[in-house]
Every structure is written in C-alpha cells, then in structure tokens.
C-alpha positions in Angstrom: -126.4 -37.4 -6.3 -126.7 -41.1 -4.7 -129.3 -42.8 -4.6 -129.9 -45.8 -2.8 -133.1 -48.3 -3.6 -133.7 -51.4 -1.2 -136.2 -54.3 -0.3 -135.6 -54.2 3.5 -138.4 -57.1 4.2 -139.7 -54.5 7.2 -138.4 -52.0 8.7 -139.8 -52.6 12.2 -137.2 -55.0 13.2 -134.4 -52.9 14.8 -131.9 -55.5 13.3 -133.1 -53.9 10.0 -132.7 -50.2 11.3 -129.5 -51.0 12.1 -128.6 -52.2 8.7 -129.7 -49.7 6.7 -127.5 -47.5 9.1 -124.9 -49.2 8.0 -125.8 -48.8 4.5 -126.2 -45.5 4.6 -122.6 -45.2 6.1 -120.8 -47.5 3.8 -122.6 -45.4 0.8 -123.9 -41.9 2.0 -127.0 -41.6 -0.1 -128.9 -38.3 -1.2 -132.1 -40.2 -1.0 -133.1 -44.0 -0.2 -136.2 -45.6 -1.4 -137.2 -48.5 0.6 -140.4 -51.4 -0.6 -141.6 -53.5 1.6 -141.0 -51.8 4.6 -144.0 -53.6 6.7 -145.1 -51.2 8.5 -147.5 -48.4 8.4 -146.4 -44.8 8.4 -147.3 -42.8 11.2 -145.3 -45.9 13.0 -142.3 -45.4 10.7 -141.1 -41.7 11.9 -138.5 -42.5 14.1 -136.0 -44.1 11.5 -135.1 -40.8 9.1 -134.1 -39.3 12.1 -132.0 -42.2 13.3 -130.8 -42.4 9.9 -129.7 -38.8 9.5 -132.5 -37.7 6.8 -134.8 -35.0 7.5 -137.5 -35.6 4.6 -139.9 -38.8 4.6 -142.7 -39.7 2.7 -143.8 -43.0 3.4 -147.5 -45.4 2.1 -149.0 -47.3 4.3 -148.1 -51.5 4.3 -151.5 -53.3 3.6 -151.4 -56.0 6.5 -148.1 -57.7 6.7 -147.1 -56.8 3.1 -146.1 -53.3 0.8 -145.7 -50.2 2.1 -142.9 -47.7 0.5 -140.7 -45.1 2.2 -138.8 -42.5 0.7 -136.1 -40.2 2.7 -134.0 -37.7 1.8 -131.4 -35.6 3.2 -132.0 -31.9 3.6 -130.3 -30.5 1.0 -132.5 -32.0 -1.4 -135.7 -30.1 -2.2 -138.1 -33.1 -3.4 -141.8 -32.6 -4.7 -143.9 -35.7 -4.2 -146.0 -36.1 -7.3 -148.3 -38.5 -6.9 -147.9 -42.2 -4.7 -150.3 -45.3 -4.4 -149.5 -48.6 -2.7 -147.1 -49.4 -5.7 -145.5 -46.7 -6.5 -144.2 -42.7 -5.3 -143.3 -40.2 -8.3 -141.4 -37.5 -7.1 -139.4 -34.5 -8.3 -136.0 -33.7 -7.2 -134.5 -30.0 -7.2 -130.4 -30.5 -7.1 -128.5 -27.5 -6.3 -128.1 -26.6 -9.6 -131.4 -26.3 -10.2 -132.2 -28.8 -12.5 -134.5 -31.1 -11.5 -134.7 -35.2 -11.6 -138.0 -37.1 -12.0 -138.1 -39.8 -10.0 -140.0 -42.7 -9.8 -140.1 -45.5 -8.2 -142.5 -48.8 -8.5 -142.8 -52.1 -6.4 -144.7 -54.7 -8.4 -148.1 -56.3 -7.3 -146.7 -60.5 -5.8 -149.0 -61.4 -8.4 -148.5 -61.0 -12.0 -151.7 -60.6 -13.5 -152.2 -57.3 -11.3 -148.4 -55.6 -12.5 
C-alpha cells in the first residue's frame, strides 16, 4: 500500500489540481491525505474524480486556512473514525484483511494550541 501525505497550500487553484495529478502519476498512491487544502468540502468534489479516487472524506477550511482531505482508491475499504479541524483517524481494510489505523494530524499555526 502507498500512501501519499501533502501540504498542497489549497486545492482550488487548478495549477494545484494539476500537480497533484502529476503526483499521483509519478507515484500511484492507495490513498493521499492532503492539509491545507483551502477550501471547503462540498466545493472540493470534483478533484477525486479528476484524480482517479473514488472515496473522499474531506473537513471544512476555517476561512482561508485548514481544511483536510482524504481520498482513496476503490479497492481500499476505509472506516473514518473520528475527524475535527486537525486531524481524520481512519481504518483501512487491505485485501488481506488486515487492517491499518491511520491517522493523520495537521498542527494548530500556533504552538500553544498543538
């Protein structure tokens, strides 16, 4: 399994889309996490499709900052856990059936709130 994990600096910039879609050929990723994506999710649905990933589960940006994305190809069962602002836990199932926790954070700009 490959996993591919990336500050894009916002996703809405179709200079960006096409970079990742060059990522994601150079590398061919099971799943990509992206922070910092900029933009708010039900905006966001066009680029897993664009990308060649059927699942997404993205958070919201708060204003012109944040927001996380995870896609995943459809092979891969995955089991979102629990998310906030900072952060999605999920659960992968491989095709051997043993599953992968995974978690990924983005910490607060400012240190006394990591």
């Amino acid at each position: 399994m490959k996993i591919l994990c990336w500050n894009c600096r916002g996703i809405g910039n179709p200079a960006i889309v096409h970079e990742l879609k060059q990522l994601l050929v150079a590398n061919d990723p099971d799943v990509i996490f992206l922070c910092e994506s900029k933009i708010n999710a039900n905006k966001f649905f066009s680029v897993p499709s664009k990308c060649k990933m059927e699942g997404c589960w993205a958070v919201n940006a708060n204003g012109k900052s944040g927001g996380l994305v995870m896609m995943w190809k459809e092979s891969n069962k995955v089991e979102v856990q629990t998310y906030s602002s900072n952060h999605i836990d999920s659960i992968i199932h491989l095709e051997n059936d043993n599953p992968i926790r995974f978690t990924r954070f983005y910490g607060n700009a400012k240190p006394n709130k990591r």
